[in-house]
N, C-alpha and C positions, 0 to 999 in steps of 0.2 A: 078306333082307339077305345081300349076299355074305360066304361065311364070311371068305375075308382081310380084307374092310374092317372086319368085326364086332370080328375079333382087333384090327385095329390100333385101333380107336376106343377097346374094352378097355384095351390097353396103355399108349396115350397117358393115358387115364384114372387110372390105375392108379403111372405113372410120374409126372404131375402132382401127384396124391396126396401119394405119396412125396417131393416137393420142395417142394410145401407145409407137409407138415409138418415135415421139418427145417431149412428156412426159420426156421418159427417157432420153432425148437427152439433153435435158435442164434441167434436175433435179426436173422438177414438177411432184409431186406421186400425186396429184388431176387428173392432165391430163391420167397420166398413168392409173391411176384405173377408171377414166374414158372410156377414149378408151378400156380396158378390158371388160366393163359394156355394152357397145354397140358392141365389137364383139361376148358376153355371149347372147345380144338380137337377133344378127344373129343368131348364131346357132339356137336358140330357134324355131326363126323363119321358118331356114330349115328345121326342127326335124321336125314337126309340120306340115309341108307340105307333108316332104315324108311319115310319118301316113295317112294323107288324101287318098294319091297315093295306100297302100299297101291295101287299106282298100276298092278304088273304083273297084278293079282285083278282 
């Protein structure tokens, strides 16, 4: 996996998280399903990397 896409798929993860749960922290289901939407875009993004990885062996 390339190390920038790992960092960003990381971070999007990470920052998702973080808006999830104060989403639910304060009762906003925008924020919440927001921050969802961008930890569903991490994944995606790691998924996708390690494809590249199983594919370059």
């Amino acid at each position: 996996m390339s190390k920038d896409q790992k960092a960003k798929a990381k971070k999007e993860q990470a920052k998702g998280k973080a808006e999830e749960t104060l989403g639910r922290a304060v009762g906003n289901e925008r924020m919440t399903a927001k921050g969802r939407a961008e930890q569903m875009k991490g994944d995606a993004r790691q998924a996708k990397e390690k494809e590249k990885d199983v594919f370059k062996h």
